[in-house]
N, C-alpha and C positions, 0 to 999 in steps of 0.2 A: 539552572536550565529552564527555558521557556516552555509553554506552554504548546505540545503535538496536537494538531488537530487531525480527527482522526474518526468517520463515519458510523455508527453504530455498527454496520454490516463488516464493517474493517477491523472495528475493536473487538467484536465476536471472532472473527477468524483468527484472531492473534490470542484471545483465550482459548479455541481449539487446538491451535497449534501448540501450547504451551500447556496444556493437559494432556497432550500426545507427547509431547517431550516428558511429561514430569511421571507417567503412570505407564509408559509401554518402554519407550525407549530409553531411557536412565533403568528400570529395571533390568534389558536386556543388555546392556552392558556392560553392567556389575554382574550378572551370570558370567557374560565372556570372559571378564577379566580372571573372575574365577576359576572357570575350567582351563583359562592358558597357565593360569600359577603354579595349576595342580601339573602339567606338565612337566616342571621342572625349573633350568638354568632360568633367568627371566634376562640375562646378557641376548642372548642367541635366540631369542623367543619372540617370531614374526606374531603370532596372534597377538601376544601381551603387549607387543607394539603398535599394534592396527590397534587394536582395542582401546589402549590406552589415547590415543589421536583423538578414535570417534566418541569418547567421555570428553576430553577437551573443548571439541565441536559442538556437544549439546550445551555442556555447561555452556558456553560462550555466546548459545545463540537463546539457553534460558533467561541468564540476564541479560540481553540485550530485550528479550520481547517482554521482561519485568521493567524495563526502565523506559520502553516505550509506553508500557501502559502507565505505569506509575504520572509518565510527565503527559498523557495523554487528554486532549478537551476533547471528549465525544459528543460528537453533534449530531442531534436527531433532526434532518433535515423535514421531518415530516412535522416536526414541534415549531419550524421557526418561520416568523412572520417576514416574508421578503419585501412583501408589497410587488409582485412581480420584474423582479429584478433576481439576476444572476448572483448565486451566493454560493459558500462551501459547501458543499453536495446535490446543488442542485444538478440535474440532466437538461445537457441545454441540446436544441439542433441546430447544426448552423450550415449554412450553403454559402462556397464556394461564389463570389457573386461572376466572378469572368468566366471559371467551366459550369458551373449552377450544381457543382458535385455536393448532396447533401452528407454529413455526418453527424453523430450523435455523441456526445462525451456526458460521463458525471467527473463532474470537477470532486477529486477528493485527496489526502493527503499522500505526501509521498512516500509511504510505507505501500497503499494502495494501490499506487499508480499501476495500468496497464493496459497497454495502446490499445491490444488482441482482443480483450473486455470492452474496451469500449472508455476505460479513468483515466482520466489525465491529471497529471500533478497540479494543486494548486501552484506550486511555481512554475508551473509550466506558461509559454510567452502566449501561449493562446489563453489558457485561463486566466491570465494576469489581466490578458485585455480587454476578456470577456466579465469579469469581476461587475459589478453594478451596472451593468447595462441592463437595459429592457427587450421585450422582445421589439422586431422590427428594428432595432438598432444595428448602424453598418459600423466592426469594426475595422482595424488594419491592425494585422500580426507582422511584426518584422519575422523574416527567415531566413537562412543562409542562401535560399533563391531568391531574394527581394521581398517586398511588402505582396502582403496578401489581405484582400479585402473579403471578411465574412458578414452577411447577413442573418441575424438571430431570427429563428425562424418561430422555436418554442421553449420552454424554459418548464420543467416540470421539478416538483420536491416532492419525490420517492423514496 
């Protein structure tokens, strides 16, 4: 498996969320499971069913965030020399050059991504095409509404 690129601020959330899976909620489950058993039939037995689901869903979603960290390259975007040029976690702002609409993105990996925030997917066709450009640079993004022309406005590593 290759190698997850994956933000500092990204790979901490995913250790957060993976010590909330491993010390709250796997404890609370194995109680559920226990007080449905102590009920009785375990045929006929909706908790021991629901219970037994939501132990499936942690399990399922611990090793997924073990084997993202695991294959994960964190990058400290505040460590890395760009030479002002757009890179993996950099925050770039780019304007719209026909409506002059400005926006802000951190380009960062797709575990991260999220439009609401502000992260767009390294594979995402904006970040793709924003990838080594400078500021002042005009790119074009294909879209499913046509080509779109953005002009880099600034490019910061935060």
């Amino acid at each position: 498996m290759s190698k997850v690129p994956l933000t500092v601020k990204g790979a901490e959330k995913l250790r957060l969320e993976l010590d909330e899976l491993k010390s709250v909620v796997r404890p609370r489950i194995i109680e559920s499971i226990a007080t449905a058993r102590a009920h009785g039939d375990l045929k006929e037995n909706a908790e021991y069913h629901a219970a037994k689901e939501q132990q499936s869903f942690a399990e399922g979603r611990i090793a997924e965030i073990e084997g993202k960290l695991a294959n994960a390259q964190i990058i400290d975007i505040t460590k890395v020399d760009a030479n002002g040029r757009v890179v993996f976690g950099a925050t770039v702002e780019i304007e719209d050059v026909e409506s002059e609409k400005k926006v802000t993105y951190q380009i960062v990996g797709e575990d991260e991504a999220s439009i609401k925030e502000g992260r767009i997917s390294i594979g995402s066709p904006i970040a793709r095409a924003l990838i080594g450009k400078e500021a002042e640079d005009v790119v074009t993004v294909k879209t499913p509404g046509g080509n779109v022309d953005y002009e880099i406005k600034s490019i910061k590593y935060i």
